[in-house]
CHARMM-style PDB file with segment names, atoms N, HN, CA, C and O in Angstrom:
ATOM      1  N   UNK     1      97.027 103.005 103.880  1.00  0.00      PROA
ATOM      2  CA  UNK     1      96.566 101.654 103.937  1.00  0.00      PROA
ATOM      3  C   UNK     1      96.855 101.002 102.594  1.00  0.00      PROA
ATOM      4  O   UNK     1      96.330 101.498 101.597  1.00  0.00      PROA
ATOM      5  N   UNK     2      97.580 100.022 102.483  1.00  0.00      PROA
ATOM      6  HN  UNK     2      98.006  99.619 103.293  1.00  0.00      PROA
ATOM      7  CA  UNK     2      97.321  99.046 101.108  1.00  0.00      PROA
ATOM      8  C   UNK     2      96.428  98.353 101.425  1.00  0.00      PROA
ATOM      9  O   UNK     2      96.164  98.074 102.595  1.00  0.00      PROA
ATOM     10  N   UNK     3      95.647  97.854 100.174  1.00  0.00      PROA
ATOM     11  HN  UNK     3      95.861  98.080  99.224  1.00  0.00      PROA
ATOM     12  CA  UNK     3      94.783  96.950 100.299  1.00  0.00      PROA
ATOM     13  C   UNK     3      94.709  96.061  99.132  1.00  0.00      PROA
ATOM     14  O   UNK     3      94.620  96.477  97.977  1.00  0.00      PROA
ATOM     15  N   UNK     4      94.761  94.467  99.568  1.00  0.00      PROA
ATOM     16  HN  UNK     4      94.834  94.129 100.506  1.00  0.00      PROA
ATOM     17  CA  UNK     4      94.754  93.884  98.624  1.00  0.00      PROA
ATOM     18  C   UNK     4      93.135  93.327  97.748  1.00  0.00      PROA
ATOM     19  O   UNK     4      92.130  92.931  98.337  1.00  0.00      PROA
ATOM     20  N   UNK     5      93.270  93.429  96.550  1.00  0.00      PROA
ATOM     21  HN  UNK     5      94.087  93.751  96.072  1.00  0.00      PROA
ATOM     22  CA  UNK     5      91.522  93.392  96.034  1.00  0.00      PROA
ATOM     23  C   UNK     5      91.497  91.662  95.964  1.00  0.00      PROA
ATOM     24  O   UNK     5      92.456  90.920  95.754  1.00  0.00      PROA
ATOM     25  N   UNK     6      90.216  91.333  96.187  1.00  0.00      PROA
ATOM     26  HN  UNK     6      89.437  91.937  96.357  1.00  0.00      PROA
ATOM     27  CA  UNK     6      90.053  90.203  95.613  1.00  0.00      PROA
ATOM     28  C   UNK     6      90.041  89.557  94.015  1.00  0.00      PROA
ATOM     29  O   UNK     6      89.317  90.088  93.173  1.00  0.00      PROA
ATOM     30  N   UNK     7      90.779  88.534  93.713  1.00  0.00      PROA
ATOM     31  HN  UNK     7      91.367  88.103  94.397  1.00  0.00      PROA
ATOM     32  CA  UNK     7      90.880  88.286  92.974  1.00  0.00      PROA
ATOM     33  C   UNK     7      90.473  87.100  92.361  1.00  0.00      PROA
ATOM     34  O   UNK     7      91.230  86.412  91.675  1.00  0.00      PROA
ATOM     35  N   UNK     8      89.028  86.777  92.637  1.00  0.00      PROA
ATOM     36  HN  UNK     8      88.414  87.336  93.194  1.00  0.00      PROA
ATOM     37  CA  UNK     8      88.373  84.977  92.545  1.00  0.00      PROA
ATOM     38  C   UNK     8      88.185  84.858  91.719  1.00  0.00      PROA
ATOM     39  O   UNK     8      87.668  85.823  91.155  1.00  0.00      PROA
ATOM     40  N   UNK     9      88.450  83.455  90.814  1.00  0.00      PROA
ATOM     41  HN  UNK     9      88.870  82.671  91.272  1.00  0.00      PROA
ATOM     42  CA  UNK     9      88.624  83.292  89.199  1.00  0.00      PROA
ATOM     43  C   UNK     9      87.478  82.917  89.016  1.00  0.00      PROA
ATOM     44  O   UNK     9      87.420  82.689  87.807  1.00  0.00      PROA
ATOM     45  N   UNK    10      86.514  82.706  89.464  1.00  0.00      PROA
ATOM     46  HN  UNK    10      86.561  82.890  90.446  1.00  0.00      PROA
ATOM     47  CA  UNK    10      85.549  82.572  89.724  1.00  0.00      PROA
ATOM     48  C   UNK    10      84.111  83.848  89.189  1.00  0.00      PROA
ATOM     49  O   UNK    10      83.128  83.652  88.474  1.00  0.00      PROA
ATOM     50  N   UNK    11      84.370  84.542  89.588  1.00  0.00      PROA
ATOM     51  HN  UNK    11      85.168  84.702  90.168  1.00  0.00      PROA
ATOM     52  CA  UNK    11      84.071  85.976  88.947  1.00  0.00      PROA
ATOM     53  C   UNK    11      84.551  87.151  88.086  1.00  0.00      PROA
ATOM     54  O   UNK    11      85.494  87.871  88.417  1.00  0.00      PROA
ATOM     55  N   UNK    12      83.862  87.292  86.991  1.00  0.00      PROA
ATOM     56  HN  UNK    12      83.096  86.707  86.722  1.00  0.00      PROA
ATOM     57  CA  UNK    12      83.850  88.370  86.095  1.00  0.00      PROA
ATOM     58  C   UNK    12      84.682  89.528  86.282  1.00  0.00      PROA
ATOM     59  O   UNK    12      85.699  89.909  85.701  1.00  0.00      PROA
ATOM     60  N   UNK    13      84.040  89.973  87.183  1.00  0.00      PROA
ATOM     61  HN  UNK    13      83.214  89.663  87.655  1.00  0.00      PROA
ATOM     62  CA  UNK    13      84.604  91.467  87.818  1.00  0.00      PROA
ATOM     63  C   UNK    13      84.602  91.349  89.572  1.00  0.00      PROA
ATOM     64  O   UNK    13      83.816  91.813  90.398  1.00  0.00      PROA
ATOM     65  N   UNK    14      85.853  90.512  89.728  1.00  0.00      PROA
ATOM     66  HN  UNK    14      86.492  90.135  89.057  1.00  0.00      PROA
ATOM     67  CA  UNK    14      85.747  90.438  91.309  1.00  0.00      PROA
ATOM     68  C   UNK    14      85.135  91.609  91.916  1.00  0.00      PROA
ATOM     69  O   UNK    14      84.791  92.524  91.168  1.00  0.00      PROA
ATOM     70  N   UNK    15      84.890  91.737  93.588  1.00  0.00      PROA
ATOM     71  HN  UNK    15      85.169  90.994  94.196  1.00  0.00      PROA
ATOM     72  CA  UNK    15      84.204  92.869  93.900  1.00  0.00      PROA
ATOM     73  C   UNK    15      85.087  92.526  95.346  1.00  0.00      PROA
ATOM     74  O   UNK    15      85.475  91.541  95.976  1.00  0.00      PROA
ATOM     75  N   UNK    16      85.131  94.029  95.426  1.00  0.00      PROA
ATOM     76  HN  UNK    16      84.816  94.829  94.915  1.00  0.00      PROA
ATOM     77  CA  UNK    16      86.322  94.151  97.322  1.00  0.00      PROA
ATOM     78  C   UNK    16      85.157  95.196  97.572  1.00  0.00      PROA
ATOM     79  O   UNK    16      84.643  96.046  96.845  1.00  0.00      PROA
ATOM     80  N   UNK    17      84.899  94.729  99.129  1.00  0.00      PROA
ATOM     81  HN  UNK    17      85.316  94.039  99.720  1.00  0.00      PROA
ATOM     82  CA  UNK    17      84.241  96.044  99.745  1.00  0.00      PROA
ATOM     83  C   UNK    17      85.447  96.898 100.489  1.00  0.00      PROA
ATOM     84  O   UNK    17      86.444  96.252 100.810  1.00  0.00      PROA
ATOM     85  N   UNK    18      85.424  97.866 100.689  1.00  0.00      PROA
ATOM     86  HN  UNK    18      84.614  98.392 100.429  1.00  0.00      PROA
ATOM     87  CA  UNK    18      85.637  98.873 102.125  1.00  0.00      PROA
ATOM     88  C   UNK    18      84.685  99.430 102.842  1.00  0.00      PROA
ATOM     89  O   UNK    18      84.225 100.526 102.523  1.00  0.00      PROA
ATOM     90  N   UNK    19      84.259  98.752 103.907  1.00  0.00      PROA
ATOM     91  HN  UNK    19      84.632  97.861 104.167  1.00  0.00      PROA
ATOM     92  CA  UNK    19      83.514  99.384 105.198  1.00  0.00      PROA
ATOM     93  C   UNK    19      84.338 100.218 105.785  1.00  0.00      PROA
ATOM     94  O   UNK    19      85.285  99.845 106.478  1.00  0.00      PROA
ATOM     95  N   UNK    20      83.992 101.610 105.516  1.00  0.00      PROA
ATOM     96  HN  UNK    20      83.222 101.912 104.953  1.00  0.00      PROA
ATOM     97  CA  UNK    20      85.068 102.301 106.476  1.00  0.00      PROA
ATOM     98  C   UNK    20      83.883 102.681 107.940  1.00  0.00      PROA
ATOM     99  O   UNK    20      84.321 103.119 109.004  1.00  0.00      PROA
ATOM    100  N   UNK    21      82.491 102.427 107.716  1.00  0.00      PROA
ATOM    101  HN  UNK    21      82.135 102.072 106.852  1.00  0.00      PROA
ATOM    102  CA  UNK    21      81.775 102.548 109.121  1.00  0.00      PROA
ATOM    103  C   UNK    21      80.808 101.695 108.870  1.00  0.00      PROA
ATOM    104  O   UNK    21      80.784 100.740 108.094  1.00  0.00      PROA
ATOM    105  N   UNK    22      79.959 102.139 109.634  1.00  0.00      PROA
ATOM    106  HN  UNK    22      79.978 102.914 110.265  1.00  0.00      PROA
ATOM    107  CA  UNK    22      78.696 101.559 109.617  1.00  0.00      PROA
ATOM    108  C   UNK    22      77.404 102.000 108.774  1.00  0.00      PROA
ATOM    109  O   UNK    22      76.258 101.566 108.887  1.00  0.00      PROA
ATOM    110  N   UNK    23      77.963 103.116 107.777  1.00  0.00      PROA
ATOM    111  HN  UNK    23      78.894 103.469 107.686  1.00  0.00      PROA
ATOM    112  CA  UNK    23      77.239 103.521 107.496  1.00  0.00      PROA
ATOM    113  C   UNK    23      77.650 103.909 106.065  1.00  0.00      PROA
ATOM    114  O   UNK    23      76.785 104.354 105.310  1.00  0.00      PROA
ATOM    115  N   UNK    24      79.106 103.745 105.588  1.00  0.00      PROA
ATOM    116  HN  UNK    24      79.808 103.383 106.201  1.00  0.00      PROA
ATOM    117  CA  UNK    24      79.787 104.235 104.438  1.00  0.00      PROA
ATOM    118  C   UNK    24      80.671 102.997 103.855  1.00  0.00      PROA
ATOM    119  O   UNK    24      81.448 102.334 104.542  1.00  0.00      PROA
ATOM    120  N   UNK    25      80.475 102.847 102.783  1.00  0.00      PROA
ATOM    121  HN  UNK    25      79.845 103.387 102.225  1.00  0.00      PROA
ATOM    122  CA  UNK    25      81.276 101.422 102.108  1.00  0.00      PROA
ATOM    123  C   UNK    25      81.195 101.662 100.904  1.00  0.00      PROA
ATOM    124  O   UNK    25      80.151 102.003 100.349  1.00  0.00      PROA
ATOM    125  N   UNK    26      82.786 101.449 100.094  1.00  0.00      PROA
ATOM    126  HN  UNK    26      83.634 101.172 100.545  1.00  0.00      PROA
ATOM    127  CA  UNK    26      83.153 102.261  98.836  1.00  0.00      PROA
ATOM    128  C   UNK    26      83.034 100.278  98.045  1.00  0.00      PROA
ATOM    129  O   UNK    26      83.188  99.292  98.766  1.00  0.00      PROA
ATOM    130  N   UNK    27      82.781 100.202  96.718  1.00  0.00      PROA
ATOM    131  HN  UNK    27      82.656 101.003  96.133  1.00  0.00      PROA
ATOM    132  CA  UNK    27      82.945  99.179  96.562  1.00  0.00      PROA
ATOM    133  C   UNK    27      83.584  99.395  94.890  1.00  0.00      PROA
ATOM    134  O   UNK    27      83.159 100.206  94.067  1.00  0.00      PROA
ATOM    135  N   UNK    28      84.913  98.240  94.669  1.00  0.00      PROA
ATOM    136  HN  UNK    28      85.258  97.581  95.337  1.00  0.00      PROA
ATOM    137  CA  UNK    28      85.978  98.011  93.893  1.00  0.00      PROA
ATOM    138  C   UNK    28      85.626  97.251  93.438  1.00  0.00      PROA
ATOM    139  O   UNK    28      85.162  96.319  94.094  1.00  0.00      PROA
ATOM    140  N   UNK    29      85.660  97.219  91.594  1.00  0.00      PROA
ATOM    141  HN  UNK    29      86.038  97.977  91.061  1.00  0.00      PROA
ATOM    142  CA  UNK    29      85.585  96.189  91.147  1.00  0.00      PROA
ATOM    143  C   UNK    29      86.979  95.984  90.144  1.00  0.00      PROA
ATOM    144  O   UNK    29      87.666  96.872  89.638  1.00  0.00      PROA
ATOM    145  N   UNK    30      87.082  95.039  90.081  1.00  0.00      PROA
ATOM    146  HN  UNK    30      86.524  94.318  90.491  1.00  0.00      PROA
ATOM    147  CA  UNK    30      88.481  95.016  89.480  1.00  0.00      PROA
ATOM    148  C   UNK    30      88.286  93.865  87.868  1.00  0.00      PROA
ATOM    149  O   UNK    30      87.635  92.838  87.674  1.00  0.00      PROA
ATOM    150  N   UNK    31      88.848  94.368  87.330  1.00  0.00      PROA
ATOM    151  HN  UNK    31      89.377  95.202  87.488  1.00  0.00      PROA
ATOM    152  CA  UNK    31      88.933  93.208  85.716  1.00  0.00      PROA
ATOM    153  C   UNK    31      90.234  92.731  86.030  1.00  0.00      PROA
ATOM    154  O   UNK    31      91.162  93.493  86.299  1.00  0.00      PROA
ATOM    155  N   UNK    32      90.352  91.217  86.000  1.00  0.00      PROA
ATOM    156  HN  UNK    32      89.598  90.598  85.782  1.00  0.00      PROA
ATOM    157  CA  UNK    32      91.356  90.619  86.126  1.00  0.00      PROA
ATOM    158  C   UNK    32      92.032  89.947  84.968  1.00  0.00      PROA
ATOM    159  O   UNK    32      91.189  89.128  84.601  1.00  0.00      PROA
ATOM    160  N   UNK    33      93.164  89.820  84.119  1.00  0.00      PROA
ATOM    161  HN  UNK    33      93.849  90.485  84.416  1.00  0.00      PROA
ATOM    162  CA  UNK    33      93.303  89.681  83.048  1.00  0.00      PROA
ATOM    163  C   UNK    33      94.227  88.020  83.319  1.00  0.00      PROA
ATOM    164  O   UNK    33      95.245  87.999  84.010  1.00  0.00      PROA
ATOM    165  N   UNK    34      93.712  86.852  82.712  1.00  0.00      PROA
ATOM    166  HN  UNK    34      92.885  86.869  82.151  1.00  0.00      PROA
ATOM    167  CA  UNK    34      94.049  85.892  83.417  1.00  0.00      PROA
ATOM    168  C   UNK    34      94.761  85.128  82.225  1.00  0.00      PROA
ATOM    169  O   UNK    34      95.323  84.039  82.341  1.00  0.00      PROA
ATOM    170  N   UNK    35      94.685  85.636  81.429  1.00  0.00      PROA
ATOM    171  HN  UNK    35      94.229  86.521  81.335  1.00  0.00      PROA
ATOM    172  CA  UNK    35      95.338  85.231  79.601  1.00  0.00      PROA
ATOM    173  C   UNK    35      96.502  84.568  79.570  1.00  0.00      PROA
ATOM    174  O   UNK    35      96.900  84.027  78.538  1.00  0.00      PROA
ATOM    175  N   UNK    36      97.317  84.537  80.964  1.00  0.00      PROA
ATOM    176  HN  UNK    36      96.994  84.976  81.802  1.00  0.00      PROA
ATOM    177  CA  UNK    36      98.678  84.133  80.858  1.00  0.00      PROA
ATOM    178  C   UNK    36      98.999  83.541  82.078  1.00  0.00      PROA
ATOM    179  O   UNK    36     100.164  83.398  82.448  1.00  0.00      PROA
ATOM    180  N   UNK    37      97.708  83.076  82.932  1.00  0.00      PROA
ATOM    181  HN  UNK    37      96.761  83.193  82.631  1.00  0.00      PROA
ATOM    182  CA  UNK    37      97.748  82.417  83.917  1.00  0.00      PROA
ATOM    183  C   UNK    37      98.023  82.751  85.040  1.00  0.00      PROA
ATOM    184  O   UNK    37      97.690  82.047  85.994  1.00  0.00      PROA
ATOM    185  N   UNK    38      98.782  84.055  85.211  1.00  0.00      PROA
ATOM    186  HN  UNK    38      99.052  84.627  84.437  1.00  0.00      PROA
ATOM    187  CA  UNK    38      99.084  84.844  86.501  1.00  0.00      PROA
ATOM    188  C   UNK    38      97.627  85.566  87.093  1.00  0.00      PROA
ATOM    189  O   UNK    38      97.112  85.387  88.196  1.00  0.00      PROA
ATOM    190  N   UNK    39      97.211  86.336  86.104  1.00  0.00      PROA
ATOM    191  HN  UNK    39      97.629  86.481  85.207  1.00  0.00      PROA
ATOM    192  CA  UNK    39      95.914  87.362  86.747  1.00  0.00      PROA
ATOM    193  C   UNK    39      96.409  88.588  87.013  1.00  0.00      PROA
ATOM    194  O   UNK    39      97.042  88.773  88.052  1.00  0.00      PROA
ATOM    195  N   UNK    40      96.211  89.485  86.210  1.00  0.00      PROA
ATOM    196  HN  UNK    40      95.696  89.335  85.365  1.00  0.00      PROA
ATOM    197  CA  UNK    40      96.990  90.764  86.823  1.00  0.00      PROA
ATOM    198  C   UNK    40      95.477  91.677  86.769  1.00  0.00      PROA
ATOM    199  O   UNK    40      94.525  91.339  86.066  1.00  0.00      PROA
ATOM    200  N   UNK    41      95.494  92.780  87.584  1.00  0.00      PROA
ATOM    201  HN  UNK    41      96.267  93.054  88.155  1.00  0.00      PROA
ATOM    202  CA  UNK    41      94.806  93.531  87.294  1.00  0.00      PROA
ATOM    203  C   UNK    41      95.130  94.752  86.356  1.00  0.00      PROA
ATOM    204  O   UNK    41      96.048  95.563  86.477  1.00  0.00      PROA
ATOM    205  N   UNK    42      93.904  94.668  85.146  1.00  0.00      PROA
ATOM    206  HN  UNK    42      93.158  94.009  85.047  1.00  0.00      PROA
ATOM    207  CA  UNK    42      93.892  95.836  84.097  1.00  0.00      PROA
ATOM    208  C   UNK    42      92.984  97.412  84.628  1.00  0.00      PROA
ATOM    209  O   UNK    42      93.163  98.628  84.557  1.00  0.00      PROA
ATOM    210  N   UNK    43      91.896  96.391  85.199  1.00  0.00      PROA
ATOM    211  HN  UNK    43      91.751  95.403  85.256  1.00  0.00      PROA
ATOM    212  CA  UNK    43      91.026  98.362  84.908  1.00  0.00      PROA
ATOM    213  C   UNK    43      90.528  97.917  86.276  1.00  0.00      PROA
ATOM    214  O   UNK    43      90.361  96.716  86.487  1.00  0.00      PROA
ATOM    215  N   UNK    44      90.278  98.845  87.234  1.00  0.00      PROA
ATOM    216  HN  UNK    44      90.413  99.821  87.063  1.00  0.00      PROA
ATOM    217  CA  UNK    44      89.700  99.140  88.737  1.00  0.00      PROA
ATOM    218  C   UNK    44      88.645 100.345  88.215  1.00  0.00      PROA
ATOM    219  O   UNK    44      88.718 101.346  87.502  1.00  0.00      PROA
ATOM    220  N   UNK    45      87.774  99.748  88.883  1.00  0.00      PROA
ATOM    221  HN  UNK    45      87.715  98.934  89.462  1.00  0.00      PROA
ATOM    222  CA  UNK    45      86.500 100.736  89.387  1.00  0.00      PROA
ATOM    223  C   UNK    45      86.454 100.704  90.929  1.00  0.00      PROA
ATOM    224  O   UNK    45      86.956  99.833  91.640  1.00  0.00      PROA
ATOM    225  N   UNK    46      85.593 102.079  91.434  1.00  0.00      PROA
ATOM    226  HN  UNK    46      85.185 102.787  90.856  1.00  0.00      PROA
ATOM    227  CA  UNK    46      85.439 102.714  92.654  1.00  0.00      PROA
ATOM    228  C   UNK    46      83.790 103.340  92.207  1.00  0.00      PROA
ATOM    229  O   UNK    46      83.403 104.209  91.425  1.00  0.00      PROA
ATOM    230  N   UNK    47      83.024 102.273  93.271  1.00  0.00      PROA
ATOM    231  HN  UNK    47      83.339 101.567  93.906  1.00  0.00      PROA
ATOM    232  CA  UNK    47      81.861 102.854  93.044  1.00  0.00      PROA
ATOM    233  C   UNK    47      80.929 103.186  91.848  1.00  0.00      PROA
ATOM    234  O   UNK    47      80.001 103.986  91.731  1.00  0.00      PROA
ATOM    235  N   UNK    48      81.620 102.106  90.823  1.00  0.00      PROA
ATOM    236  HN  UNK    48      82.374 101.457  90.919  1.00  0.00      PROA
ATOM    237  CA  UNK    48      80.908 101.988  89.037  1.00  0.00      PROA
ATOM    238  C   UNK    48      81.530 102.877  88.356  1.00  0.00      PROA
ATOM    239  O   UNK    48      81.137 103.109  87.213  1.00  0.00      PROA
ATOM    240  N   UNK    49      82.725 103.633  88.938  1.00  0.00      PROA
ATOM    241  HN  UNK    49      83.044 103.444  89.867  1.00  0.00      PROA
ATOM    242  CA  UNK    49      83.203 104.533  88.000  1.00  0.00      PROA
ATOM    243  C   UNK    49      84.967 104.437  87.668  1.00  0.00      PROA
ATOM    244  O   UNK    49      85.823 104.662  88.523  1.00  0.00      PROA
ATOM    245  N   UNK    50      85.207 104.112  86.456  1.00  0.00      PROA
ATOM    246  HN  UNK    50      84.511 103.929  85.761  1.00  0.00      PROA
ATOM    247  CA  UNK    50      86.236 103.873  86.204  1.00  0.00      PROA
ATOM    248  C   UNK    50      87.523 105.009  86.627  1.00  0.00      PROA
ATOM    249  O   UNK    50      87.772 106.065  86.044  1.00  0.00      PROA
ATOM    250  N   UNK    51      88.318 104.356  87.968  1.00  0.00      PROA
ATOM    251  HN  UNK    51      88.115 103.499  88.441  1.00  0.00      PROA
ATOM    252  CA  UNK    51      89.483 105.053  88.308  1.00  0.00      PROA
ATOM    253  C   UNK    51      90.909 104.773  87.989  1.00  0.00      PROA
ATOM    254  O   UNK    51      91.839 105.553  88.199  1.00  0.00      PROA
ATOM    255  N   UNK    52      91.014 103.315  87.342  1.00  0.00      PROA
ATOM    256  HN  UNK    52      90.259 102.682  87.172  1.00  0.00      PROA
ATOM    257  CA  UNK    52      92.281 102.868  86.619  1.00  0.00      PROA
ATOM    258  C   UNK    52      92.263 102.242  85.690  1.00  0.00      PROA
ATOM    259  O   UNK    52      91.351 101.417  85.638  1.00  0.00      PROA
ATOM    260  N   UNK    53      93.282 102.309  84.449  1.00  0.00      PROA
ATOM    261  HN  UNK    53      94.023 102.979  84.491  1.00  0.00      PROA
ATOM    262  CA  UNK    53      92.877 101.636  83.671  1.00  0.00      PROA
ATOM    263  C   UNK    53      94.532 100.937  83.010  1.00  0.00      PROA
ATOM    264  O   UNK    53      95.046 101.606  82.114  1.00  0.00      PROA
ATOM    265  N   UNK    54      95.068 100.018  83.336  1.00  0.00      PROA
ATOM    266  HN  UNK    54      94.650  99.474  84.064  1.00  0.00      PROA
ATOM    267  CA  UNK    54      95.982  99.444  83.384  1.00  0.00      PROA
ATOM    268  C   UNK    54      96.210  99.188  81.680  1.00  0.00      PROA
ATOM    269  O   UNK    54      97.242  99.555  81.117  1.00  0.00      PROA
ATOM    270  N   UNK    55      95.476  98.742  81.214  1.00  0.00      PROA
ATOM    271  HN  UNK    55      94.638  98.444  81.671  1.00  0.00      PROA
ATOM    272  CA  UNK    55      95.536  98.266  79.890  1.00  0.00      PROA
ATOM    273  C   UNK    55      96.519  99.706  78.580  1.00  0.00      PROA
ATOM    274  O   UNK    55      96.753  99.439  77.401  1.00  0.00      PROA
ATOM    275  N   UNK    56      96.743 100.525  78.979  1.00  0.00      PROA
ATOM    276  HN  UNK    56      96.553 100.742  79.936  1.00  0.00      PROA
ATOM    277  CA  UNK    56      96.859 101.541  78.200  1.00  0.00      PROA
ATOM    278  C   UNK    56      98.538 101.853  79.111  1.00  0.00      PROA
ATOM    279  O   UNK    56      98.771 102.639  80.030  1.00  0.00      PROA
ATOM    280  N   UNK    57      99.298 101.058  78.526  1.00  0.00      PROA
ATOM    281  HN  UNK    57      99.109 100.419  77.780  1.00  0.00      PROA
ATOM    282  CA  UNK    57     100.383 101.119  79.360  1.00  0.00      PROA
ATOM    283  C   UNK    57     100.916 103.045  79.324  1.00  0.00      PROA
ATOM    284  O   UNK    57     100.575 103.961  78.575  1.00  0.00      PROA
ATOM    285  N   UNK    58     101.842 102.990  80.484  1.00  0.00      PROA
ATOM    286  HN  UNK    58     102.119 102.246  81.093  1.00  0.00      PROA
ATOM    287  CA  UNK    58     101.735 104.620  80.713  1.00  0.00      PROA
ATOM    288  C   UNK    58     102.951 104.999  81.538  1.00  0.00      PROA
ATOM    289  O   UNK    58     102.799 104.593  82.690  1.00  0.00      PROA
ATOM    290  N   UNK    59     103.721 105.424  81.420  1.00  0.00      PROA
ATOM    291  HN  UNK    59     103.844 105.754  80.484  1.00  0.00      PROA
ATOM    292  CA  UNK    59     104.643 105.473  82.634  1.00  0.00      PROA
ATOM    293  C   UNK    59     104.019 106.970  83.931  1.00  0.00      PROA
ATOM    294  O   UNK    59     104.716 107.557  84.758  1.00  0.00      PROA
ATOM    295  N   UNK    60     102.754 107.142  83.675  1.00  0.00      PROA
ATOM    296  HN  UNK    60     102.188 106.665  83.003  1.00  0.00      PROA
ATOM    297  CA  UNK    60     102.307 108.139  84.207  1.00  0.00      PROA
ATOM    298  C   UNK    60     100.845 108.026  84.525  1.00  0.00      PROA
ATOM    299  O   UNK    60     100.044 108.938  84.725  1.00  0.00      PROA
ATOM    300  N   UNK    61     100.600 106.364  84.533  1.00  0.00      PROA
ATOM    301  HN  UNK    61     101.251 105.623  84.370  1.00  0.00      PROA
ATOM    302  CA  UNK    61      99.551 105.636  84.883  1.00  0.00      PROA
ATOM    303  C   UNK    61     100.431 104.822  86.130  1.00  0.00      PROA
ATOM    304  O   UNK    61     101.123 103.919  85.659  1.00  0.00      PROA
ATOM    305  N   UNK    62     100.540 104.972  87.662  1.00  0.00      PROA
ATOM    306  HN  UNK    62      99.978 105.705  88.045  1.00  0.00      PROA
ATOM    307  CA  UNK    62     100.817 103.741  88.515  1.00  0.00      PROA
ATOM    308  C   UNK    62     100.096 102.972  88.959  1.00  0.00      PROA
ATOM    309  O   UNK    62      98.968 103.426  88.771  1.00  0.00      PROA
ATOM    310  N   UNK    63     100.027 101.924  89.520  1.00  0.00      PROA
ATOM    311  HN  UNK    63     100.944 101.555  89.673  1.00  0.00      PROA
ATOM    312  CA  UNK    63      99.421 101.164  89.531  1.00  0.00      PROA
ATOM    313  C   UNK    63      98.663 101.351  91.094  1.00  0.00      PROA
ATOM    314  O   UNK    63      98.568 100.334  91.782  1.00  0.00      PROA
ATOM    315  N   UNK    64      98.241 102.388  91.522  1.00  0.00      PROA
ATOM    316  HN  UNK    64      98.318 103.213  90.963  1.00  0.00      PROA
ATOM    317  CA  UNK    64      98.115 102.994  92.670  1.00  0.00      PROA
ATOM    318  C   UNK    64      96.536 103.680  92.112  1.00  0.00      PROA
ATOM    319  O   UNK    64      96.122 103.957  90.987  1.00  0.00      PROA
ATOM    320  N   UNK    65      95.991 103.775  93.337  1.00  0.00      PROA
ATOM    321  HN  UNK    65      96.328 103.549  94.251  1.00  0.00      PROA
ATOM    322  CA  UNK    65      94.548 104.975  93.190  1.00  0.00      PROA
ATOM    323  C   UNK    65      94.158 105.197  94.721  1.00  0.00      PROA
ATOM    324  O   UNK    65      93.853 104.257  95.454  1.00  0.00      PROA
ATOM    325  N   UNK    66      94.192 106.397  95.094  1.00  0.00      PROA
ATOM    326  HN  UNK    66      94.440 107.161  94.498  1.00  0.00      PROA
ATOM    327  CA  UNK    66      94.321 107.484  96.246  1.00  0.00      PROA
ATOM    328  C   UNK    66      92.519 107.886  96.355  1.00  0.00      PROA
ATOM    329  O   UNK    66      91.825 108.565  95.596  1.00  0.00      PROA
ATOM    330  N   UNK    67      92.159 107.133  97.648  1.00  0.00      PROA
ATOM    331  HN  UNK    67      92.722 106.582  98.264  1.00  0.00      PROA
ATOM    332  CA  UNK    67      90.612 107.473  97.976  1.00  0.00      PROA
ATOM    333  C   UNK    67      90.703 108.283  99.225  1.00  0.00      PROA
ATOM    334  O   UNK    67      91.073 107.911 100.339  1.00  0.00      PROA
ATOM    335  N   UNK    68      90.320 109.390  98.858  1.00  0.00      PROA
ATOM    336  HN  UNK    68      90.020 109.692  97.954  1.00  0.00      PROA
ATOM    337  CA  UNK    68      89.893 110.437  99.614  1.00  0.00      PROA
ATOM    338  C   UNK    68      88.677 110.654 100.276  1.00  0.00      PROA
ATOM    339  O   UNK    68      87.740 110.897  99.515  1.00  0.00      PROA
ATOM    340  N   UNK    69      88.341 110.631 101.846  1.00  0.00      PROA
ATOM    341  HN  UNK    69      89.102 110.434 102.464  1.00  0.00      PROA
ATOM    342  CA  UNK    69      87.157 110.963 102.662  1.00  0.00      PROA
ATOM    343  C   UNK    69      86.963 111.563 103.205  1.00  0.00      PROA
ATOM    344  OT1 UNK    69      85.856 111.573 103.743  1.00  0.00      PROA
TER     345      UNK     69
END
């Protein structure tokens, strides 16, 4: 699945849910870096815990993060 995060300039640390039931929902927060008018995303969280961190360029950092259930 790709999924695109929200990105409302509007908020700090946008927030994307995933409902994967009715009973389980992972929630993304994303830092959006807007300094140059595009908005890119730097650092993703999963559930308050930091899983990407864009800012620390890397050729062994992608811009990808793999949630497992």
């Amino acid at each position: 699945m790709i999924l695109g995060l929200n990105e409302s300039p509007t908020e700090l640390l946008p927030v994307t849910y995933i409902q994967w039931n009715e009973n389980e929902t992972d929630i993304l927060r994303a830092y959006i870096d807007r300094s140059d008018g595009n908005g890119y995303c730097k650092k993703l969280w999963l559930n308050n815990v930091l899983v990407w961190d864009g800012s620390i360029p890397s050729p062994d950092n992608p811009r990808e993060i793999t949630i497992t259930k």
